[in-house]
C-alpha positions as CSV (number, residue, x, y, z in Angstrom):
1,X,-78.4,148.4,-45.7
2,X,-80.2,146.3,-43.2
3,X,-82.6,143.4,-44.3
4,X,-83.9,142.5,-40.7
5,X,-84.1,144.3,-37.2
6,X,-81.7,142.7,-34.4
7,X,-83.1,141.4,-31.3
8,X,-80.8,144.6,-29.8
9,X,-83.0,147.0,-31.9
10,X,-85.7,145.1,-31.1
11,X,-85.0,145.5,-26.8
12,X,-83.8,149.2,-27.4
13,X,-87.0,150.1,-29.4
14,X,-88.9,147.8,-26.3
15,X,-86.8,149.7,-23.8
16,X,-88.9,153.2,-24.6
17,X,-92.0,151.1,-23.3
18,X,-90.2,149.6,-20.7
19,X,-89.1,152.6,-19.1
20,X,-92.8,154.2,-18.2
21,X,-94.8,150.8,-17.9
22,X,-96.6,150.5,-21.1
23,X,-97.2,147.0,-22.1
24,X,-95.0,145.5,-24.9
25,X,-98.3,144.0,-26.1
26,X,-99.5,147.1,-27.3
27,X,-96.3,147.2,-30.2
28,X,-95.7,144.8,-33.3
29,X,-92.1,145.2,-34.9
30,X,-92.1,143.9,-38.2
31,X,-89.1,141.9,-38.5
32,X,-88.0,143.0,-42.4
33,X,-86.8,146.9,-42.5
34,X,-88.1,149.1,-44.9
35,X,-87.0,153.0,-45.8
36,X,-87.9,155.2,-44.8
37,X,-89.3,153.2,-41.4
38,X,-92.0,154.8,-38.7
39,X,-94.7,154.2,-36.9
40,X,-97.9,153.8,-37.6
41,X,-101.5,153.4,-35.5
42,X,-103.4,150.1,-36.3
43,X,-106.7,150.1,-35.7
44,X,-106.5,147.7,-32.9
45,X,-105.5,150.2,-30.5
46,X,-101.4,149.0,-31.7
47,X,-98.8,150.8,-33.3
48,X,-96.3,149.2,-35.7
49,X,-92.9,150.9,-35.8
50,X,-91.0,149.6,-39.2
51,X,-87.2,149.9,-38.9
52,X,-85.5,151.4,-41.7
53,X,-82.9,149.5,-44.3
54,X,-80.5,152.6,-43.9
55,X,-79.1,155.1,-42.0
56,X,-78.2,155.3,-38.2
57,X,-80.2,153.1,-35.9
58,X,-79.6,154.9,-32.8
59,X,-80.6,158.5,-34.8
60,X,-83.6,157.2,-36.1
61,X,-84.6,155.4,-32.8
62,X,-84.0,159.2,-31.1
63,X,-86.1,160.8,-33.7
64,X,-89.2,158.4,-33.5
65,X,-89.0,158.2,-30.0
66,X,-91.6,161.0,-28.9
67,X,-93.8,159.6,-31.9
68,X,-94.2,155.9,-30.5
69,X,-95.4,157.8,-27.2
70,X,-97.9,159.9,-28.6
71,X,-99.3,157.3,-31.0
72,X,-100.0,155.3,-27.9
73,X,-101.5,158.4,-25.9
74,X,-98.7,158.9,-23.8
75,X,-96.2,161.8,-23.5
């Protein structure tokens, strides 16, 4: 179980921005994971994607990957 996200998770998850020129303002990244984790629309125009306490980083990164695009408008 993890209690807090890495600064690697933190640049991989900042990477999926990164790669199409979306600014990094536009994400928060709660330090503390909870299960299951996600990503959720604020009503600031943000999203907040929670990393989760268990399980494989790199999976869950994979599955929520098309999710952080499309809750920012992007595909």
């Amino acid at each position: 179980m993890r209690d807090a996200v890495t600064f690697p998770q933190i640049e991989q998850i900042l990477e999926i921005l990164d790669d199409r020129d979306i600014n990094r303002e536009l994400i928060e990244i709660p330090l503390g994971c909870r299960d299951p984790g996600g990503v959720t629309r604020k009503g600031n125009g943000k999203i907040k994607v929670v990393v989760p306490a268990s399980g494989d980083f790199d999976a869950w990164l994979s599955s929520v990957e098309e999710a952080i695009l499309e809750a920012l408008g992007y595909e």
